[in-house]
C-alpha positions as CSV (number, residue, x, y, z in Angstrom):
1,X,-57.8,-33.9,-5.5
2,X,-54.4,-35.2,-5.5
3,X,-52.2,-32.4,-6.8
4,X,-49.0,-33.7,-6.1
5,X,-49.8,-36.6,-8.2
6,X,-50.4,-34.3,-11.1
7,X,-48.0,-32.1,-10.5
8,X,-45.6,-35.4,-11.0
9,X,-46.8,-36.3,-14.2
10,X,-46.5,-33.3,-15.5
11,X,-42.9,-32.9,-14.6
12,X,-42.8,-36.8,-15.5
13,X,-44.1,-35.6,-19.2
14,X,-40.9,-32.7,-19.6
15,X,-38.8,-35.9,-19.9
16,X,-40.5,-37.7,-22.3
17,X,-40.3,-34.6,-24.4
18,X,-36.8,-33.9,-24.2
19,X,-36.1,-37.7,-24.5
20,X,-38.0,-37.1,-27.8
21,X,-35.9,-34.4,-29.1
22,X,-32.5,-34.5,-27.6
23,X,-29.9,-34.8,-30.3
24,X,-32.1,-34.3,-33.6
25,X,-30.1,-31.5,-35.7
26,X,-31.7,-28.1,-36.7
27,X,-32.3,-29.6,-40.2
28,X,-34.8,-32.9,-38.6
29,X,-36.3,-30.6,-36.7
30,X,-37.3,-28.2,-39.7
31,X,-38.0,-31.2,-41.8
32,X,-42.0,-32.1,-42.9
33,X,-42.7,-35.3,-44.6
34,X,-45.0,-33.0,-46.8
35,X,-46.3,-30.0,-46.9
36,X,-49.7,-30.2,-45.1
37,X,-47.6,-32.3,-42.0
38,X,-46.2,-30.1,-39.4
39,X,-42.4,-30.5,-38.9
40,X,-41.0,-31.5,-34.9
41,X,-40.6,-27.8,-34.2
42,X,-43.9,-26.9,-35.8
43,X,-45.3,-29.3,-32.9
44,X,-43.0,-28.0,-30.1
45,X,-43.8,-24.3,-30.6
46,X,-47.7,-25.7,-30.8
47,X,-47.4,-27.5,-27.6
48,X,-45.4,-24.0,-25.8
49,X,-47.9,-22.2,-27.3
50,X,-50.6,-23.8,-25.6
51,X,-48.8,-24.2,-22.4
52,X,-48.5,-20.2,-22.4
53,X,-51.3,-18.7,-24.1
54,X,-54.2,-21.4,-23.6
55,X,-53.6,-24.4,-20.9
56,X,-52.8,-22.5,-17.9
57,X,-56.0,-20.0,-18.4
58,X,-58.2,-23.4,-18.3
59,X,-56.3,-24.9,-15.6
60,X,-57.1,-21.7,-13.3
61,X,-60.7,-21.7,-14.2
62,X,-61.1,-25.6,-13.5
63,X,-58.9,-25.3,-10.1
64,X,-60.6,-22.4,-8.8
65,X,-64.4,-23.4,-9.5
């Protein structure tokens, strides 16, 4: 397996997301285009809360299998 490689894109994929963000105001980020969309910090606390609570718990169980 090449970790390195993944370990790269991962860090690779922090930029994108701060590229994405960096320098939209409290009120874009709270902003939904309608009610049943999620808002950009509905989807940032989605994708930490998957980082925390659910993505590293399947990474262990793939890596040490």
């Amino acid at each position: 397996m090449q970790l390195d490689y993944f370990i790269e894109r991962l860090a690779a994929n922090r930029l994108v997301f701060e590229g994405l963000v960096n320098g939209i105001t409290a009120g874009q980020a709270k902003w939904k285009p309608s009610p049943d969309k999620w808002s950009i910090l509905e989807v940032i606390n989605h994708l930490h809360d998957e980082e925390r609570e659910d993505f590293r718990q399947r990474q262990d169980l793939v890596l040490t299998k």
